[in-house]
C-alpha positions as a Markdown table, in Angstrom:
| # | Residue | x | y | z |
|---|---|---|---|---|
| 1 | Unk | -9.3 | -2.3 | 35.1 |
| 2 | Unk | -10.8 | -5.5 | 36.3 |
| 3 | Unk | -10.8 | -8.6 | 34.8 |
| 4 | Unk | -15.0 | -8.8 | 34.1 |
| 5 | Unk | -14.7 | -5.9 | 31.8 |
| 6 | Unk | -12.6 | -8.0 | 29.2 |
| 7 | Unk | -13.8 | -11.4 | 30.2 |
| 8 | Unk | -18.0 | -10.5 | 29.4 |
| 9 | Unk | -17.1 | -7.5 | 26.9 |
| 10 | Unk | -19.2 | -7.2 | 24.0 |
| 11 | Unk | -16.1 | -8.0 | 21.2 |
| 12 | Unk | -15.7 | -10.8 | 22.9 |
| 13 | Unk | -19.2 | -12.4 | 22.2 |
| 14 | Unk | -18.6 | -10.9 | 18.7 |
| 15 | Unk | -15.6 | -13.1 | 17.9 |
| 16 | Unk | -16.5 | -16.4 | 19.5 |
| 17 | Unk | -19.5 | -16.0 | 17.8 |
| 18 | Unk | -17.5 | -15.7 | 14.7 |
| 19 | Unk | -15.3 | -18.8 | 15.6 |
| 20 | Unk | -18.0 | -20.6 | 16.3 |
| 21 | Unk | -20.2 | -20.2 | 12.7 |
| 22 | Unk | -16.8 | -21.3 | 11.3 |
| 23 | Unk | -17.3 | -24.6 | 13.2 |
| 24 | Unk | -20.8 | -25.2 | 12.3 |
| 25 | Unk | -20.0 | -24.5 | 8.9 |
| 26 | Unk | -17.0 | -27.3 | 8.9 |
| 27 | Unk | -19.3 | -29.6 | 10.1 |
| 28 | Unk | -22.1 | -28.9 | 7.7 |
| 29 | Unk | -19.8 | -29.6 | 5.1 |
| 30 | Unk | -18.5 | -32.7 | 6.8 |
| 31 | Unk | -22.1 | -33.7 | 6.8 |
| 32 | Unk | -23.1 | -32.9 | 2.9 |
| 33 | Unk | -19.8 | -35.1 | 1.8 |
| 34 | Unk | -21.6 | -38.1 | 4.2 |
| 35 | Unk | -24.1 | -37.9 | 3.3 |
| 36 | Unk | -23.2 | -38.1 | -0.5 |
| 37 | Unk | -21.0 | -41.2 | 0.3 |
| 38 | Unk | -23.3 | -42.7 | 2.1 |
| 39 | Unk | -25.7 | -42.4 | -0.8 |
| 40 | Unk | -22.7 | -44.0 | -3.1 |
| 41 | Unk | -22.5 | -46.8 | -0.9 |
| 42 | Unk | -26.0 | -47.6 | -1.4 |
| 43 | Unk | -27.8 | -46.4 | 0.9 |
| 44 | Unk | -31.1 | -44.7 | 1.0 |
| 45 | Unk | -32.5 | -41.2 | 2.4 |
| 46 | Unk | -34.5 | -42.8 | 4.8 |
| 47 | Unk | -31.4 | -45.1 | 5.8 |
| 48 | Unk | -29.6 | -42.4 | 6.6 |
| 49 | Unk | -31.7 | -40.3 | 8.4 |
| 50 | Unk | -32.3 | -43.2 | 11.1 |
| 51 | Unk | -28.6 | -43.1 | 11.0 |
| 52 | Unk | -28.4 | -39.6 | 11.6 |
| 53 | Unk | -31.0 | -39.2 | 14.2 |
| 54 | Unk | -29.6 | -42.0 | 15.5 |
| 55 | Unk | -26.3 | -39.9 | 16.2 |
| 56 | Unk | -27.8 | -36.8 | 17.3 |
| 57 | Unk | -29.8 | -38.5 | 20.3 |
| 58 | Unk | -27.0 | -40.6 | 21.5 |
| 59 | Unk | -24.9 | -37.3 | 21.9 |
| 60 | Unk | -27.2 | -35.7 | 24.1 |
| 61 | Unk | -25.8 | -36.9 | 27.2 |
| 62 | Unk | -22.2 | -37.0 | 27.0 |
| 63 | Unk | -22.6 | -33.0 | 26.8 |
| 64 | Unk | -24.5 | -33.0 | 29.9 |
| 65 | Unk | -21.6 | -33.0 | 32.2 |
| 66 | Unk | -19.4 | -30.4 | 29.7 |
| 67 | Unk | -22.5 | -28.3 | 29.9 |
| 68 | Unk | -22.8 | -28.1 | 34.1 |
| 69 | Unk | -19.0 | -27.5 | 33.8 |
| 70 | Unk | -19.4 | -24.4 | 31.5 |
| 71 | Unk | -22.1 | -23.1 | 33.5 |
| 72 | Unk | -19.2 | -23.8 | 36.2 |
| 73 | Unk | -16.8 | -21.8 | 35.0 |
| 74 | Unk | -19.0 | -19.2 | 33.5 |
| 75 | Unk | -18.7 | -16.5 | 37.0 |
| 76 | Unk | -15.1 | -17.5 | 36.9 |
| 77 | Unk | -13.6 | -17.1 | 33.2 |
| 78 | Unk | -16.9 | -15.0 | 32.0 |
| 79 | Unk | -19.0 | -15.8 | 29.7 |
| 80 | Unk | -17.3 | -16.0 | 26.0 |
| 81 | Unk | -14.0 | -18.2 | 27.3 |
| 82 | Unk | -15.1 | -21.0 | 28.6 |
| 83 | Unk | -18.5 | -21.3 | 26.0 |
| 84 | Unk | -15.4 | -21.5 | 23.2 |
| 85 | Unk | -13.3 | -23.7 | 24.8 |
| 86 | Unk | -15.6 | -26.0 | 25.7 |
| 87 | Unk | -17.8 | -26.2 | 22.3 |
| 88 | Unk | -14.6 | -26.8 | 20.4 |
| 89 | Unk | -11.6 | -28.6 | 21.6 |
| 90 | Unk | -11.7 | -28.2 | 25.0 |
| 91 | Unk | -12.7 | -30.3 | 27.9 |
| 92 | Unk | -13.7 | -30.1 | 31.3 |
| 93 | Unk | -11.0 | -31.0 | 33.1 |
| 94 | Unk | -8.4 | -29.4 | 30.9 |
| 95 | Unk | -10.0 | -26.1 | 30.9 |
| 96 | Unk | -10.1 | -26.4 | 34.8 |
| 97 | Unk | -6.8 | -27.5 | 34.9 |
| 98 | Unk | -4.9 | -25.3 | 32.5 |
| 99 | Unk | -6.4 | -21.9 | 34.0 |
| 100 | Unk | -6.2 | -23.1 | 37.8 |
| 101 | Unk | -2.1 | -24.0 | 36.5 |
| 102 | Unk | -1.7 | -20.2 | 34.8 |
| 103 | Unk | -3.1 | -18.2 | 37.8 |
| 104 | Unk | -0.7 | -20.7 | 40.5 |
| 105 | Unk | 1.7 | -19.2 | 38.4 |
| 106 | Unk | 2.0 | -15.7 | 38.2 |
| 107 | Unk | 0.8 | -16.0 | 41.9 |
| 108 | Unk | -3.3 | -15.5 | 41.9 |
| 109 | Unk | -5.9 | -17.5 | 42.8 |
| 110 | Unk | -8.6 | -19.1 | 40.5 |
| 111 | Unk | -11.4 | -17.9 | 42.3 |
| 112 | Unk | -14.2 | -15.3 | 41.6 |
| 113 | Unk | -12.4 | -11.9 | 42.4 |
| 114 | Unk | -9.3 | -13.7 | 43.5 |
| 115 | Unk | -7.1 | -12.8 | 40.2 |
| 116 | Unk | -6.4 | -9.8 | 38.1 |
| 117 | Unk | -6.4 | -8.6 | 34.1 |
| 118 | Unk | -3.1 | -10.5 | 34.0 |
| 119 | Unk | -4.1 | -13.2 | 35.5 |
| 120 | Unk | -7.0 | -13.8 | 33.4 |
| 121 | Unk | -5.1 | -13.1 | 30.0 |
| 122 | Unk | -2.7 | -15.6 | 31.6 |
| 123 | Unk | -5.3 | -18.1 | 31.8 |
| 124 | Unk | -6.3 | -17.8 | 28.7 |
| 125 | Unk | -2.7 | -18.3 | 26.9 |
| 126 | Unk | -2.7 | -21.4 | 28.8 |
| 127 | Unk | -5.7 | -22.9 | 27.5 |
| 128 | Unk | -6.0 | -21.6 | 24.2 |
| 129 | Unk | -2.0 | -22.6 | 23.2 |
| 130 | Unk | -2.1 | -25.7 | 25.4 |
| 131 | Unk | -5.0 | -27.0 | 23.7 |
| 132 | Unk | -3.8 | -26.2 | 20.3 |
| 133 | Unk | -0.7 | -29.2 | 20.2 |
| 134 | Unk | -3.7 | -31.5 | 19.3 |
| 135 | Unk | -4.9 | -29.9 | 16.2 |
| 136 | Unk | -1.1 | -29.2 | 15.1 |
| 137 | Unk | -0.1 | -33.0 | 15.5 |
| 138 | Unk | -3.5 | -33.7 | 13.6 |
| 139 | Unk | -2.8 | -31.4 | 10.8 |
| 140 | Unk | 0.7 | -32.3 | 10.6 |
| 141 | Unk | 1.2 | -36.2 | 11.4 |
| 142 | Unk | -2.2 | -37.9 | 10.5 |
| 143 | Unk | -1.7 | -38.4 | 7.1 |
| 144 | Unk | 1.9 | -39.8 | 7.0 |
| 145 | Unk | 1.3 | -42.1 | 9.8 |
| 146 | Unk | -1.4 | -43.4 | 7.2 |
| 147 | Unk | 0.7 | -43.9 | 4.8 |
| 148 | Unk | 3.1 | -45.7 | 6.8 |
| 149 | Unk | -0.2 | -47.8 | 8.3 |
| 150 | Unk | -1.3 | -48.6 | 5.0 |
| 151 | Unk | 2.3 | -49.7 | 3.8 |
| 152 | Unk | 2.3 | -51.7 | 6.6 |
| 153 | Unk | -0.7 | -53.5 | 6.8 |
| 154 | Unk | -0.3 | -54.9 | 3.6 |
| 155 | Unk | 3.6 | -56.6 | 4.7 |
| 156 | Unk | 2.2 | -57.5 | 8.6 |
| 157 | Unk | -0.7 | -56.8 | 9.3 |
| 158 | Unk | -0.2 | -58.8 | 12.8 |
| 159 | Unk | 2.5 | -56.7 | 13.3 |
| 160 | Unk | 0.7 | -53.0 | 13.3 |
| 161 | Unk | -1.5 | -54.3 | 15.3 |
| 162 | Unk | 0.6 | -55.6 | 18.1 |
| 163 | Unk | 2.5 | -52.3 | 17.8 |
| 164 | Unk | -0.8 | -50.2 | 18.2 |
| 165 | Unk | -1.1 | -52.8 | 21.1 |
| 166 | Unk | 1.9 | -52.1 | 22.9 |
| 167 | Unk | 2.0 | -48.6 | 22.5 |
| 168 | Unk | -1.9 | -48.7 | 24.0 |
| 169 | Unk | -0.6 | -50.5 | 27.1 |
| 170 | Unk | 2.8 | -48.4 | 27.6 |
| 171 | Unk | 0.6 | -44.7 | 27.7 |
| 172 | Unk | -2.2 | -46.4 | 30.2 |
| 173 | Unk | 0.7 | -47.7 | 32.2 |
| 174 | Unk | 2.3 | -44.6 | 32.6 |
| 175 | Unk | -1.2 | -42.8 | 33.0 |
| 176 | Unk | -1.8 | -45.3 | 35.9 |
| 177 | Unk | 1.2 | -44.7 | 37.4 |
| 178 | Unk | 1.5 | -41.2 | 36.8 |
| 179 | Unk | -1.8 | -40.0 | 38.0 |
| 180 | Unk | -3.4 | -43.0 | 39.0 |
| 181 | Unk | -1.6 | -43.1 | 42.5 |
| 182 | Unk | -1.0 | -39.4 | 42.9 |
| 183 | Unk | -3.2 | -37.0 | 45.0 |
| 184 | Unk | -5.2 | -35.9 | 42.2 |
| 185 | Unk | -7.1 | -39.5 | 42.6 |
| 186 | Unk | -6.6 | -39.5 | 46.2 |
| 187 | Unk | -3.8 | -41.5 | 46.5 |
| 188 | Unk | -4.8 | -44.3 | 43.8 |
| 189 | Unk | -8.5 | -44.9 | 45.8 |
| 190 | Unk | -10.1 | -43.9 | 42.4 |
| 191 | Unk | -8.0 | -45.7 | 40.5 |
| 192 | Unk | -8.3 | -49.2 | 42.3 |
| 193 | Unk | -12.0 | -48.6 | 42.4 |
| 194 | Unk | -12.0 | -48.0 | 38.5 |
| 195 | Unk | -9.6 | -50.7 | 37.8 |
| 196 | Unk | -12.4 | -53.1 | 40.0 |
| 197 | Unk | -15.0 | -51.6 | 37.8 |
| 198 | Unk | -13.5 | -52.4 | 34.8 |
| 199 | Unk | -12.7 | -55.5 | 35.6 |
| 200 | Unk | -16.0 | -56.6 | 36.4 |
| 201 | Unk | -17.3 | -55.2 | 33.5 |
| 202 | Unk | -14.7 | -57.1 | 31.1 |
| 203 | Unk | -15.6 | -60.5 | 33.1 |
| 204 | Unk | -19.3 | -60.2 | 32.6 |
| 205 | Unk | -18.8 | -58.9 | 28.7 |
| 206 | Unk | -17.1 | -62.1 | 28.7 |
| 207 | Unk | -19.1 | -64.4 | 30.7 |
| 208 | Unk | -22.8 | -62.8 | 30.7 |
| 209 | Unk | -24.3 | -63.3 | 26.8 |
| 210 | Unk | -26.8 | -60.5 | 27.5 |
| 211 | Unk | -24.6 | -57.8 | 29.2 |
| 212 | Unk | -22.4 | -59.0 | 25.7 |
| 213 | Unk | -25.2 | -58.5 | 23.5 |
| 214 | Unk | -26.4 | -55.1 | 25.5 |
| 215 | Unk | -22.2 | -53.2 | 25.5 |
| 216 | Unk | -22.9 | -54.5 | 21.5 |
| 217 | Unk | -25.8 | -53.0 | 21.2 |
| 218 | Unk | -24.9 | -49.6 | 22.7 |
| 219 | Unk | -21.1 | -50.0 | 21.0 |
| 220 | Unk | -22.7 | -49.3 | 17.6 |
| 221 | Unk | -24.6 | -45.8 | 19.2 |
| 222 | Unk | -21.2 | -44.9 | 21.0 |
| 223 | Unk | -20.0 | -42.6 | 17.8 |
| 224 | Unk | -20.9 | -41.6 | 14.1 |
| 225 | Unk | -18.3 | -44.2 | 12.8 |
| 226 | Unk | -20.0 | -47.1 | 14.8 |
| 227 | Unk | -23.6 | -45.8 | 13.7 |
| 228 | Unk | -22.1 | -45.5 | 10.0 |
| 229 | Unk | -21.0 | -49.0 | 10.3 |
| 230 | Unk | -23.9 | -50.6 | 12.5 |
| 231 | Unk | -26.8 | -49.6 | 9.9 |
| 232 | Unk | -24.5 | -50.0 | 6.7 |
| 233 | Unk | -24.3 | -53.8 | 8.4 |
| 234 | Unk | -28.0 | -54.2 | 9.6 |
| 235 | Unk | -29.6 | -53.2 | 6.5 |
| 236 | Unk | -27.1 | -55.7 | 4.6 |
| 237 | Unk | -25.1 | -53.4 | 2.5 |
| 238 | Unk | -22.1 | -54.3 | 1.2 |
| 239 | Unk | -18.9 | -52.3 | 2.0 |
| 240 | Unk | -15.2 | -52.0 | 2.4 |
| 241 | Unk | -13.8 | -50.3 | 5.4 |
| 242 | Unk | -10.8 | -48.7 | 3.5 |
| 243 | Unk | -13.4 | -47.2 | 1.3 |
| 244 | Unk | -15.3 | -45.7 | 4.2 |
| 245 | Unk | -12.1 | -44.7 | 6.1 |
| 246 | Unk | -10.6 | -43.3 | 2.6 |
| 247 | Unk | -13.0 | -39.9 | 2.5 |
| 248 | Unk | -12.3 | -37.9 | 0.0 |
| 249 | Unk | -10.4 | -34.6 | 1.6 |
């Protein structure tokens, strides 16, 4: 048996499909309970429309490059894989990664016609289980480490946030070291040239009011939250961020 006769087969579609209306459904609902909070906050239909147009247009292109990678991996992994992977929880290079990592491994290369059934079942462990530690730390660990933010905020709040702070800067240090410098990024050439980058980006946010006021203006597009947050402000709402943050679950 080859591997294209699992990877395209037709149960295949039929259960990603079904995977995937769960999805939509969670975020339908997601949207309803929004939408009714938003409406106790204050604001109007129309308000929140904007809002959520608003949110819909700015995520166009950030799934540009996740879309060229599933057509990508499409005559690789087949069609069903890499479509659920990638409109889920996966991302580009992960998916890449993990499967290119699982054929090394039982010896097979991840190229089209270059691995077997096993191989392909092995890639698919990989990525599935691999990307999974995510959703089990977020189901399991969100919600205390609220409660211990919330207890703490209220003794130091100074203190959380030079802890959040220093825990930042200690996983980018390792990242930059880890990776950074490795042959992945070609011996640390991409990372210099994104350190330079950023750097001359955080100089003119600082020293440039205009490129300050544009990163500002695009900050509040950059995600739902910011949107949420950038209309309830411009149409002069009134609002406490522990009540927005607080969502009824």
């Amino acid at each position: 048996m080859k591997y294209t006769e699992i990877c395209n087969a037709v149960w295949m579609f039929l259960w990603v499909g079904v995977l995937l209306l769960a999805v939509i459904l969670q975020c339908l609902i997601f949207m309803k309970r929004a939408w009714k909070h938003a409406v106790e906050l204050g604001l109007s239909p129309a308000q929140i429309k904007k809002g959520l147009t608003t949110g819909i247009s700015i995520s166009i292109m950030p799934t540009l490059p996740v879309l060229l990678v599933l057509l990508s991996l499409m005559p690789l992994l087949g069609i069903p894989l890499p479509w659920l992977r990638l409109s889920i929880i996966g991302s580009a290079y992960y998916e890449t990664y993990a499967a290119t990592t699982a054929l090394e491994c039982v010896g097979e290369t991840f190229q089209v016609g270059g691995y077997s059934v096993d191989g392909w079942i092995a890639a698919a462990w990989v990525m599935t289980i691999g990307g999974s530690a995510c959703v089990l730390w977020s189901s399991l660990a969100i919600k205390p480490i609220s409660m211990i933010y919330e207890k703490a905020e209220k003794i130091d709040m100074k203190l959380v946030l030079s802890i959040g702070s220093g825990c930042m800067a200690g996983i980018m240090a390792y990242v930059s070291v880890s990776y950074g410098f490795s042959a992945m990024s070609t011996k640390g050439v991409v990372f210099c040239i994104s350190f330079a980058v950023g750097a001359l980006l955080v100089y003119l946010y600082n020293k440039k009011p205009k490129f300050k006021k544009l990163c500002n203006d695009d900050q509040h597009g950059s995600c739902d939250g910011c949107c949420m947050f950038y209309f309830l402000e411009r149409e002069g709402v009134a609002y406490e961020v522990k009540g927005i943050s607080q969502l009824d679950t």
